[in-house]
C-alpha positions, 0 to 999 in steps of 0.5 A: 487508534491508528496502531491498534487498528493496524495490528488487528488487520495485520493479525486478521490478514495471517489468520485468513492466509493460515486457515487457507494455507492449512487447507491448501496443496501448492499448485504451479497452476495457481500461481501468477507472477507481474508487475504493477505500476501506480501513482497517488496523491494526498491532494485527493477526497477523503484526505486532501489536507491542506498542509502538505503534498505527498505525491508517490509513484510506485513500482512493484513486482507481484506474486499472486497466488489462488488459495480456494476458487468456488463457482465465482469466487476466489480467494488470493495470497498477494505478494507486492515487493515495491520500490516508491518515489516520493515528492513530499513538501510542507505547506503549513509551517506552523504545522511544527511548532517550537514545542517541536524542539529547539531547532523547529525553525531548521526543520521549518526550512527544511520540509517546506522544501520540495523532498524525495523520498524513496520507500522500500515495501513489503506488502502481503494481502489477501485479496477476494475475487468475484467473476461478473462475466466470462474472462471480467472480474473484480475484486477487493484487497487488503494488505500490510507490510513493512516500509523503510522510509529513507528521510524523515518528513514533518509527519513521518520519521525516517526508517521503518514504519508499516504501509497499509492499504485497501482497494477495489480492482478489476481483471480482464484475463486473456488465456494466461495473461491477467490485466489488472486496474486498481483503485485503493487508499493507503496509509503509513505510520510506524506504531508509535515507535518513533516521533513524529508518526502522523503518517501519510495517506494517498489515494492511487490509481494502479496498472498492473500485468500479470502471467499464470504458470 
């Protein structure tokens, strides 16, 4: 389910972009470059599960792009390569059980330590922008990409996997400079093509300042 539902989106994010892009002439004016920095945490509603903690900060660079402006709306290509820090730990360790393999007790010890994770991330989105007044807006995005994990946890294995996210921002625009706060869920698996993919989940908050050509 959580695959199939991650290709539809990836799948949906190209079409949108391409029947943009086919349409669209690259201006310099349309474009926004920043950075963004953001924290998330698993310990937080809707997910909040209480076998394990997952807390990630994130640190990320930002290519923005206006593919189509209508009266007050807007319509964005959003491009978010990223640096992540991950504390992971286990806290359920019945969560892996001896069907788990004949090592479960060693990974037993292993994951109900507190671990580091780092995770490097591509994440293209689209994103929808409605003007409330003047130089305030707000906006919903959606965006996916691949993530290279470097160690496995209980839920997740360690490489490649997919970072999929949703949020709800706002923007306050200041002639050329854009100040951005985002509040948005994500989720990581990697398509069933390695054990385990039960994948990761965070509520984040995100600050972010970006600059127009």
């Amino acid at each position: 389910m959580k695959q199939n539902f991650t290709l539809s989106f990836f799948i949906a994010l190209v079409s949108i972009a391409n029947s943009f892009v086919g349409n669209a002439q690259i201006k310099k004016e349309h474009l926004k470059l920043g950075f963004t920095y953001g924290t998330g945490s698993q310990n937080k509603y809707p997910f909040d599960l209480k076998t394990y903690t997952h807390d990630v900060t994130f640190y990320k660079a930002r290519i923005n792009y206006t593919l189509k402006q209508k009266q007050k709306w807007a319509f964005e290509i959003n491009l978010e390569p990223g640096y992540n820090i991950a504390e992971h730990q286990l806290l359920n360790e019945h969560f892996i059980k001896p069907t788990d393999g004949d090592d479960y007790l060693e990974k037993r010890a292993l994951y109900t330590q507190k671990r580091i994770i780092k995770e490097y991330v591509l994440n293209c989105g689209f994103i929808a922008r409605y003007c409330i007044y003047k130089n305030i807006s707000a906006y919903a995005i959606g965006s996916l990409g691949p993530m290279i994990a470097d160690k496995p946890t209980e839920r997740l294995a360690k490489g490649f996997a997919f970072s999929d996210m949703f949020g709800l921002g706002l923007s306050y625009h200041i002639n050329k400079i854009q100040f951005d706060f985002r509040y948005s869920a994500r989720h990581t698996s990697n398509l069933e093509m390695k054990q385990p993919n039960n994948g990761h989940n965070t509520i984040n908050m995100e600050f972010g300042m970006l600059y127009q050509l």
